[in-house]
Chimera marker file (.cmm) of the C-alpha trace (Angstrom):
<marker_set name="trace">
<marker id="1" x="2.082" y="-13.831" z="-3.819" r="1" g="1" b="0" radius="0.5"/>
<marker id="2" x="2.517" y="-14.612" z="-7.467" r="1" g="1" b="0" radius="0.5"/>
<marker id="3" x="0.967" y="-11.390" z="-8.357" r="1" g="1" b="0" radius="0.5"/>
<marker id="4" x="3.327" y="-9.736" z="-6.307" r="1" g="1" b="0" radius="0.5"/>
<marker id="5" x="5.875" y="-11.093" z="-8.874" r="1" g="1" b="0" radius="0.5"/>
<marker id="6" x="4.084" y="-10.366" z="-11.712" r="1" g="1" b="0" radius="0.5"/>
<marker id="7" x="3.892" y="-6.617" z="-11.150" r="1" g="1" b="0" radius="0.5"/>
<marker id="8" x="7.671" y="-6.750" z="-9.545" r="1" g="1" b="0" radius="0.5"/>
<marker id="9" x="8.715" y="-8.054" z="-12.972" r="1" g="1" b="0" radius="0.5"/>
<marker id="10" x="6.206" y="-5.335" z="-14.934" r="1" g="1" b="0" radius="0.5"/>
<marker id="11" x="7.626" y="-2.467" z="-12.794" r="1" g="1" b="0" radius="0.5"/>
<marker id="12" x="10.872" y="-3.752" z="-13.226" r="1" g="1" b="0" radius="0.5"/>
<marker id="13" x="12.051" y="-3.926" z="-9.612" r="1" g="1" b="0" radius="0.5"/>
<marker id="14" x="14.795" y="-6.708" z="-8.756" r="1" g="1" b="0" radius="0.5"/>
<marker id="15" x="14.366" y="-9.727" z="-6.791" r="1" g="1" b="0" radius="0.5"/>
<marker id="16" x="16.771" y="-8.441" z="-4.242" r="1" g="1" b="0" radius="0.5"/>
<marker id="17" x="14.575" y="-5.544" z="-3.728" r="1" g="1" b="0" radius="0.5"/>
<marker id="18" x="11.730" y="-7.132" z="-3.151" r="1" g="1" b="0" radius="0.5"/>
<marker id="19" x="13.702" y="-9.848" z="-1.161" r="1" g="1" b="0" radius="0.5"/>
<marker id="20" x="14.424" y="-7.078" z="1.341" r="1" g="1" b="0" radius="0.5"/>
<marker id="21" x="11.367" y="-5.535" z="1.445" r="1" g="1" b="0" radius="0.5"/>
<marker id="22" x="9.797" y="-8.646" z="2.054" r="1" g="1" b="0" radius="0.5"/>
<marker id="23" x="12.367" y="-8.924" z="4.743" r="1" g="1" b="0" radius="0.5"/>
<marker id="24" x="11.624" y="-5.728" z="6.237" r="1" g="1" b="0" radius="0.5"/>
<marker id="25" x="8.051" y="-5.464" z="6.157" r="1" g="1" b="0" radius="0.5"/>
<marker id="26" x="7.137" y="-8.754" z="5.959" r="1" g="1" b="0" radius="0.5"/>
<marker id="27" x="5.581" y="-10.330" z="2.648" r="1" g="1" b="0" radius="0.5"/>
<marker id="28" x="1.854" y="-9.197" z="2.843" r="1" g="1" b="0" radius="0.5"/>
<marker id="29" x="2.883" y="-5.809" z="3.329" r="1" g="1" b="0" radius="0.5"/>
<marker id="30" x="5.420" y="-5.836" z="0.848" r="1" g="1" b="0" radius="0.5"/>
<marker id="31" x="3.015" y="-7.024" z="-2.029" r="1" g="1" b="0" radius="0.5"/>
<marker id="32" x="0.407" y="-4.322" z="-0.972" r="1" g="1" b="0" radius="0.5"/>
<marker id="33" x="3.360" y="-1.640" z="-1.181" r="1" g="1" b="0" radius="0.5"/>
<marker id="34" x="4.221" y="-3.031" z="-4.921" r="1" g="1" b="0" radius="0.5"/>
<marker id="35" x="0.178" y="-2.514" z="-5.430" r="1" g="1" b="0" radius="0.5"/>
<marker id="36" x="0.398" y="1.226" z="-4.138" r="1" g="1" b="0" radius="0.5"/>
<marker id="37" x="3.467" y="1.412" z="-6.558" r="1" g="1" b="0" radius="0.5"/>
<marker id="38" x="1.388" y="0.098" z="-9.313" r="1" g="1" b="0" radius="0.5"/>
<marker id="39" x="-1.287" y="2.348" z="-9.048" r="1" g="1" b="0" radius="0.5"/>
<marker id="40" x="1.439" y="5.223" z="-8.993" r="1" g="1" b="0" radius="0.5"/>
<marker id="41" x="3.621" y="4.103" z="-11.390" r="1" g="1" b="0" radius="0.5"/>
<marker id="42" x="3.156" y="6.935" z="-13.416" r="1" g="1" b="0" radius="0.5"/>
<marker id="43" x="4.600" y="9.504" z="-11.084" r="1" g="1" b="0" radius="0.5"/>
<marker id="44" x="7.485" y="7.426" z="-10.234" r="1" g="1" b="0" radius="0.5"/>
<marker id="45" x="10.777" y="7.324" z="-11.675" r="1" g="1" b="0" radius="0.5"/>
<marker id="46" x="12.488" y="3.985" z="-10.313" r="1" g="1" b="0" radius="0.5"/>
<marker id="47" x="10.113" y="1.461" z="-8.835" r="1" g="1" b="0" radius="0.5"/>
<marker id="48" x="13.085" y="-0.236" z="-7.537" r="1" g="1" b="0" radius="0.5"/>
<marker id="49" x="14.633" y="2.656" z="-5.854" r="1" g="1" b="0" radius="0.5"/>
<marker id="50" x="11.459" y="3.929" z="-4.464" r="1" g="1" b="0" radius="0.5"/>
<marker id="51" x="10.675" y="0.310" z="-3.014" r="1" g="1" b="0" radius="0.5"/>
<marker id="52" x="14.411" y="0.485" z="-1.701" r="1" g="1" b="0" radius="0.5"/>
<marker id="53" x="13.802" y="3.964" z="0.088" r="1" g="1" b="0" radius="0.5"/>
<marker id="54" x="10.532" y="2.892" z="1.171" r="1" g="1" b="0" radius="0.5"/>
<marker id="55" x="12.026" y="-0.482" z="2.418" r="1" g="1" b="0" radius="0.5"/>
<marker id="56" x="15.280" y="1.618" z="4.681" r="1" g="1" b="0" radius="0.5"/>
<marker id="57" x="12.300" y="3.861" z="6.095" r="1" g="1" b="0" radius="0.5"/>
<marker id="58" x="10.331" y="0.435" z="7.325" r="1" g="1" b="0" radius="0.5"/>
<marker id="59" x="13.585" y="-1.176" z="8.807" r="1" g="1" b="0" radius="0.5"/>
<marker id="60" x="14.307" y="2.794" z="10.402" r="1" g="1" b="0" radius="0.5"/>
<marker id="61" x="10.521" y="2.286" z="11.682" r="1" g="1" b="0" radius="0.5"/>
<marker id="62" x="9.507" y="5.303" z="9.539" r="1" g="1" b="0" radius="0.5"/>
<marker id="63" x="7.219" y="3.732" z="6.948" r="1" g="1" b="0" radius="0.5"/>
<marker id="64" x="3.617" y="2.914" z="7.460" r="1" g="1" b="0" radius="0.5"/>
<marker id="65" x="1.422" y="0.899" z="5.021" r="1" g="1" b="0" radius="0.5"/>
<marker id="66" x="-1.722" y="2.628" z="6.241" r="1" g="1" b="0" radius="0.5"/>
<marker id="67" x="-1.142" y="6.388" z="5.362" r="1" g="1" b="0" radius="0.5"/>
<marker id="68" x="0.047" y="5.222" z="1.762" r="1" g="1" b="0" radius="0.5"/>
<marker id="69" x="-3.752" y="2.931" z="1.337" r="1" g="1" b="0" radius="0.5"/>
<marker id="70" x="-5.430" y="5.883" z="3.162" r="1" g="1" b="0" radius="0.5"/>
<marker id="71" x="-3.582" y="8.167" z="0.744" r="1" g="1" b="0" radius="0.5"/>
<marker id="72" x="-4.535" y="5.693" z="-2.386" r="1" g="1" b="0" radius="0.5"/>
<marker id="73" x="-8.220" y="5.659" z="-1.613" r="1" g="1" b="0" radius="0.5"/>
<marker id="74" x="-8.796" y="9.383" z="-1.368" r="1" g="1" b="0" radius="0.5"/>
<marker id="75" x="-6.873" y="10.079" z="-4.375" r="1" g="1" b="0" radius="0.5"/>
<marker id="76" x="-9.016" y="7.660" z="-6.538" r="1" g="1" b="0" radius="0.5"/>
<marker id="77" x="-12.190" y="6.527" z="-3.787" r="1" g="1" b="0" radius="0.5"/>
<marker id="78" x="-14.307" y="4.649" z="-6.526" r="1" g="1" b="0" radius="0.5"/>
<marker id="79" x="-11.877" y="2.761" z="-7.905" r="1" g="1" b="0" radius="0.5"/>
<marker id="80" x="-10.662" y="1.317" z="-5.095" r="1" g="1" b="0" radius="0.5"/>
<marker id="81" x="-14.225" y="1.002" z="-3.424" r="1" g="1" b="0" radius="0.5"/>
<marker id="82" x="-15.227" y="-1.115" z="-6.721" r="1" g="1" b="0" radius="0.5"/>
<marker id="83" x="-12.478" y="-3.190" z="-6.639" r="1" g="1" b="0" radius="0.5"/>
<marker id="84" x="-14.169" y="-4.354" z="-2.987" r="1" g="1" b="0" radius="0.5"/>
<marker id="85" x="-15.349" y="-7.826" z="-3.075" r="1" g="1" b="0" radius="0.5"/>
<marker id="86" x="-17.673" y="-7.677" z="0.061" r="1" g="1" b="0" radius="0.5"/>
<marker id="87" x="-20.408" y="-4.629" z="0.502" r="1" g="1" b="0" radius="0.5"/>
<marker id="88" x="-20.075" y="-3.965" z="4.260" r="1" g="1" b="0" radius="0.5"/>
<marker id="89" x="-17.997" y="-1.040" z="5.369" r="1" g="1" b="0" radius="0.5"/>
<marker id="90" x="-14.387" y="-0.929" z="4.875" r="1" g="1" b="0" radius="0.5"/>
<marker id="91" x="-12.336" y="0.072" z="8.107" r="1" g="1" b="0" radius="0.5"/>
<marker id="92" x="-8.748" y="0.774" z="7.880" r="1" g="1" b="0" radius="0.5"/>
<marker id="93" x="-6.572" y="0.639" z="11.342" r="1" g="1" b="0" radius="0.5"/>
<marker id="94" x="-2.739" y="1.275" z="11.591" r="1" g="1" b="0" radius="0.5"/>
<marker id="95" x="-0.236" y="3.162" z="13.682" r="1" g="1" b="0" radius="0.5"/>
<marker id="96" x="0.615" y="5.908" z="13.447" r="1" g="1" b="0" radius="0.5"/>
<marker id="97" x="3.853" y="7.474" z="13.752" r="1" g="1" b="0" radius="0.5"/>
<marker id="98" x="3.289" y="8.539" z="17.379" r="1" g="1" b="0" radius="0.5"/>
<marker id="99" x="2.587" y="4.678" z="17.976" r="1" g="1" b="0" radius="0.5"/>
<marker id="100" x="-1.010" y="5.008" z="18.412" r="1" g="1" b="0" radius="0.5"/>
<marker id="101" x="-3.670" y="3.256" z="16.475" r="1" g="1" b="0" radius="0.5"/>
<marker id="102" x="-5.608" y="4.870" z="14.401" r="1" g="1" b="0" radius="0.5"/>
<marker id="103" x="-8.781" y="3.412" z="12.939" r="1" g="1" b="0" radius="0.5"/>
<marker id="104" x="-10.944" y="5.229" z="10.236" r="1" g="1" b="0" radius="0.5"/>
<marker id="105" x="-13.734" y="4.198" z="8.624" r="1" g="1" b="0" radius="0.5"/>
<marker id="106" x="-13.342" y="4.497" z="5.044" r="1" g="1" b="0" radius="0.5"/>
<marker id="107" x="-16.632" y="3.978" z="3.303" r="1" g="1" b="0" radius="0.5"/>
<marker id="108" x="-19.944" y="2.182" z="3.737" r="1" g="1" b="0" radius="0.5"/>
<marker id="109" x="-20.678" y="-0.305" z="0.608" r="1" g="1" b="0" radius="0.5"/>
<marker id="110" x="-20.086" y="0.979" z="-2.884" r="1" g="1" b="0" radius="0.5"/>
<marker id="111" x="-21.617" y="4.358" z="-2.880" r="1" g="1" b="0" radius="0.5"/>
<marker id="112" x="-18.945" y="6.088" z="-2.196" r="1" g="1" b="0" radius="0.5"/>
<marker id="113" x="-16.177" y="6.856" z="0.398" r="1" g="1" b="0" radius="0.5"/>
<marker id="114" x="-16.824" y="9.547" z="3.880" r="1" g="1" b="0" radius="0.5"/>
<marker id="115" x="-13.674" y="9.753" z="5.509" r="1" g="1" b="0" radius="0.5"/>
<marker id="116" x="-13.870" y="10.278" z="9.457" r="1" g="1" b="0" radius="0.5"/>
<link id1="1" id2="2" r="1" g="1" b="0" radius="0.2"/>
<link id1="2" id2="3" r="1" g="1" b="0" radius="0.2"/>
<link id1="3" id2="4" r="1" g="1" b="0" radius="0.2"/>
<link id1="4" id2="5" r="1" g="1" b="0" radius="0.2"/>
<link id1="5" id2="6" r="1" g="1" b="0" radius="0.2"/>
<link id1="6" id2="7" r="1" g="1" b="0" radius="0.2"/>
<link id1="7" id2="8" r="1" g="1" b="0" radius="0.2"/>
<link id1="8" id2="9" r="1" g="1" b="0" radius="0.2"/>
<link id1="9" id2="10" r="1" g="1" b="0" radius="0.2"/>
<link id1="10" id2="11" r="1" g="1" b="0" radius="0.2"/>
<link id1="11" id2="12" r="1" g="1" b="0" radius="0.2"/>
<link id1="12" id2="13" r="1" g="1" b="0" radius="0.2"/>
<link id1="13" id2="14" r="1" g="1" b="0" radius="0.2"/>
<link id1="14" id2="15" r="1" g="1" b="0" radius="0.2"/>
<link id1="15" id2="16" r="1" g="1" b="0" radius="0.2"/>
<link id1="16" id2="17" r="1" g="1" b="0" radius="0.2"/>
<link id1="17" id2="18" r="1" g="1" b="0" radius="0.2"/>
<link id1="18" id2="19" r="1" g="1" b="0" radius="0.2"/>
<link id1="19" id2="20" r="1" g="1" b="0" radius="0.2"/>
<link id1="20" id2="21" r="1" g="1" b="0" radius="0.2"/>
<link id1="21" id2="22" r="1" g="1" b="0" radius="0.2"/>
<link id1="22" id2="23" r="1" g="1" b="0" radius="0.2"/>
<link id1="23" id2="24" r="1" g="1" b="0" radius="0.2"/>
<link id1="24" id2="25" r="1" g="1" b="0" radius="0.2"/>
<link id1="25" id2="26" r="1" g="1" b="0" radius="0.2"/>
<link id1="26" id2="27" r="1" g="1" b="0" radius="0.2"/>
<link id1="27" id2="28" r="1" g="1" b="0" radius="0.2"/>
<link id1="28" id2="29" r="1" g="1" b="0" radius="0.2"/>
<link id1="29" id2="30" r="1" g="1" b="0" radius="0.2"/>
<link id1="30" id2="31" r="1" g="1" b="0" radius="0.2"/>
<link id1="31" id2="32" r="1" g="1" b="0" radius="0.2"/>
<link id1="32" id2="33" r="1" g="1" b="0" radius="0.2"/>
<link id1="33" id2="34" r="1" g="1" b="0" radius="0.2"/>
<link id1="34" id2="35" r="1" g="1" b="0" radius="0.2"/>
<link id1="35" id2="36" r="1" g="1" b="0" radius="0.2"/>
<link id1="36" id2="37" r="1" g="1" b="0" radius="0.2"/>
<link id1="37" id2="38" r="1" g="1" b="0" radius="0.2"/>
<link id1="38" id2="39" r="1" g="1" b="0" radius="0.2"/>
<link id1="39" id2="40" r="1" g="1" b="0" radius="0.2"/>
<link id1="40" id2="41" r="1" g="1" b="0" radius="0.2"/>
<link id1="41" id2="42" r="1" g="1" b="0" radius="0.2"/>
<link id1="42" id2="43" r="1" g="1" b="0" radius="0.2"/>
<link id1="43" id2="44" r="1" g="1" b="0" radius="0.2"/>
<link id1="44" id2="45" r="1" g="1" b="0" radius="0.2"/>
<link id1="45" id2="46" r="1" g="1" b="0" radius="0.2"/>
<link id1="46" id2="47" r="1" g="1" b="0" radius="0.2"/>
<link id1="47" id2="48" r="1" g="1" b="0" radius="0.2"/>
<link id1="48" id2="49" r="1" g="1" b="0" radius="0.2"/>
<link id1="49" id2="50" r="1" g="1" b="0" radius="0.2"/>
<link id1="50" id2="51" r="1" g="1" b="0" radius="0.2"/>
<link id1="51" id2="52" r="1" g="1" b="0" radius="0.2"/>
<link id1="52" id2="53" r="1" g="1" b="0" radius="0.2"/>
<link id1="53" id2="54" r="1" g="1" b="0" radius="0.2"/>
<link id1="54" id2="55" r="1" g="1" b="0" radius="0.2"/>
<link id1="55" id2="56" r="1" g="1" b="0" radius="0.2"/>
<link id1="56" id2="57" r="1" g="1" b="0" radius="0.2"/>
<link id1="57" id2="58" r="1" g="1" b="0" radius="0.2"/>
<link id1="58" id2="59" r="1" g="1" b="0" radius="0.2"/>
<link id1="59" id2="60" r="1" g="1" b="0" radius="0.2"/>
<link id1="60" id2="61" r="1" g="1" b="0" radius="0.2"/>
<link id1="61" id2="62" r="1" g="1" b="0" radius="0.2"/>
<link id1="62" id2="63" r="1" g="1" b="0" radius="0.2"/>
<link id1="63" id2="64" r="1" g="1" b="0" radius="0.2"/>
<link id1="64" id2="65" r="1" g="1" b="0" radius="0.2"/>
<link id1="65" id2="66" r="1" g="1" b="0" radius="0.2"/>
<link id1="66" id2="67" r="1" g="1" b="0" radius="0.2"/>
<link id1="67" id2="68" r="1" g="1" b="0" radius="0.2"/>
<link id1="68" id2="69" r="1" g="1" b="0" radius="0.2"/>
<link id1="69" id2="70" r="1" g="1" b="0" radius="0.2"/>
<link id1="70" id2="71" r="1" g="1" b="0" radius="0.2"/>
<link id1="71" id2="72" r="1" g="1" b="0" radius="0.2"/>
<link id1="72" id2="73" r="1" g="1" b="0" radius="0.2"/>
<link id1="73" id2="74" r="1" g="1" b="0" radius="0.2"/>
<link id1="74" id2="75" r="1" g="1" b="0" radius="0.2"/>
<link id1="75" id2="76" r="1" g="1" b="0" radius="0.2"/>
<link id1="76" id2="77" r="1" g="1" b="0" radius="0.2"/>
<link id1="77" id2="78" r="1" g="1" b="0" radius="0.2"/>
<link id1="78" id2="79" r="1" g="1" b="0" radius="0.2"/>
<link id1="79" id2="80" r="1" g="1" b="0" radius="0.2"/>
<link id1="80" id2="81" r="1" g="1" b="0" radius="0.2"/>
<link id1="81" id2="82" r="1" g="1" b="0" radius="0.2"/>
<link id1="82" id2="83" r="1" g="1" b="0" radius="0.2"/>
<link id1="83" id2="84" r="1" g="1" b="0" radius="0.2"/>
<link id1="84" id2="85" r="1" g="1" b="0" radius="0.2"/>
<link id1="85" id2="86" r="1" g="1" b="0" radius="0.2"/>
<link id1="86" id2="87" r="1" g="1" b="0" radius="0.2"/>
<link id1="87" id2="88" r="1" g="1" b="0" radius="0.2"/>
<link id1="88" id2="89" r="1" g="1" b="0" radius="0.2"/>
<link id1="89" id2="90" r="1" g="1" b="0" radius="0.2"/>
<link id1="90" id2="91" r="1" g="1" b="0" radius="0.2"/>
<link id1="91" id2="92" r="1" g="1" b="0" radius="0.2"/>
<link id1="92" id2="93" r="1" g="1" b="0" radius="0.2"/>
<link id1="93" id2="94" r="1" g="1" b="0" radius="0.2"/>
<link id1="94" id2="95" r="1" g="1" b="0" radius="0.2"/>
<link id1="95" id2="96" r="1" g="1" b="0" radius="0.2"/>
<link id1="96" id2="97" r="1" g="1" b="0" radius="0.2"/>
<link id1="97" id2="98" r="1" g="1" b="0" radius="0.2"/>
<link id1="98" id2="99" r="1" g="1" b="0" radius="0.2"/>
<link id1="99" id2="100" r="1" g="1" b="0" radius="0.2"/>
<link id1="100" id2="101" r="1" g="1" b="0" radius="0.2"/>
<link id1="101" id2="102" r="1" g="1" b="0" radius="0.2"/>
<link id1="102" id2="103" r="1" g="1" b="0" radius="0.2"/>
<link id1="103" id2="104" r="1" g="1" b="0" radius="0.2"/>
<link id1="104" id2="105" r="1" g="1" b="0" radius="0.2"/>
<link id1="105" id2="106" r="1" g="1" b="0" radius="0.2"/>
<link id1="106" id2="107" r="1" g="1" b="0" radius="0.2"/>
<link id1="107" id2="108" r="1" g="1" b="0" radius="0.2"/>
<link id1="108" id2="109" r="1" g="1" b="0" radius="0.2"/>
<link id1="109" id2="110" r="1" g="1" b="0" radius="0.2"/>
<link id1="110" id2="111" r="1" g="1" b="0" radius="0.2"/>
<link id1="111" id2="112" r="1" g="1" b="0" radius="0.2"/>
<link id1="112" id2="113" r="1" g="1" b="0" radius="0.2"/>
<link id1="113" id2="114" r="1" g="1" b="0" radius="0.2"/>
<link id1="114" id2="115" r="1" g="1" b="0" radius="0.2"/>
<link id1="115" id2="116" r="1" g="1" b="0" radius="0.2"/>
</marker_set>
């Protein structure tokens, strides 16, 4: 988690924020939000007050990690496939917001992403 710090502190959202998103989404999920922010940081005003909105939607049961990393690989697939450490397929599984679990298959190795 010490990345997770590292880009809290480069995106210049507060302790408390990330305190509570921790909180609310637990700390794993929470650092891999601050990642999707990252990558996105460019289209976003306030890092802090988009991890805050994002953090009231989790504790409302209205925020998903999945769509947002399903979202983050299509809009940049081989970046994200290269950043793989393992070559086997990549399968992503969440809920959805109809509280069904969805499981796609994302891509198979490096050579590029299929969506099903």
């Amino acid at each position: 988690m010490t990345a997770a710090v590292v880009v809290r502190s480069m995106l210049g959202v507060s302790p408390s924020a990330n305190q509570d998103a921790c909180d609310a989404m637990a700390p794993e999920n929470a650092a891999a939000t601050m990642a999707c922010i990252l990558e996105r940081a460019g289209h976003i005003n306030s890092a802090g007050g988009y991890l805050r909105n994002l953090t009231d939607k989790a504790r409302r049961g209205e925020f998903s990690l999945g769509p947002v990393l399903m979202a983050l690989l299509r809009a940049n697939p081989v970046k994200v496939l290269k950043s793989l450490e393992q070559s086997g397929p990549l399968v992503l599984s969440y809920m959805d917001r109809s509280g069904k679990i969805a499981v796609e298959r994302v891509a198979t190795g490096f050579g590029g992403a299929s969506a099903q």
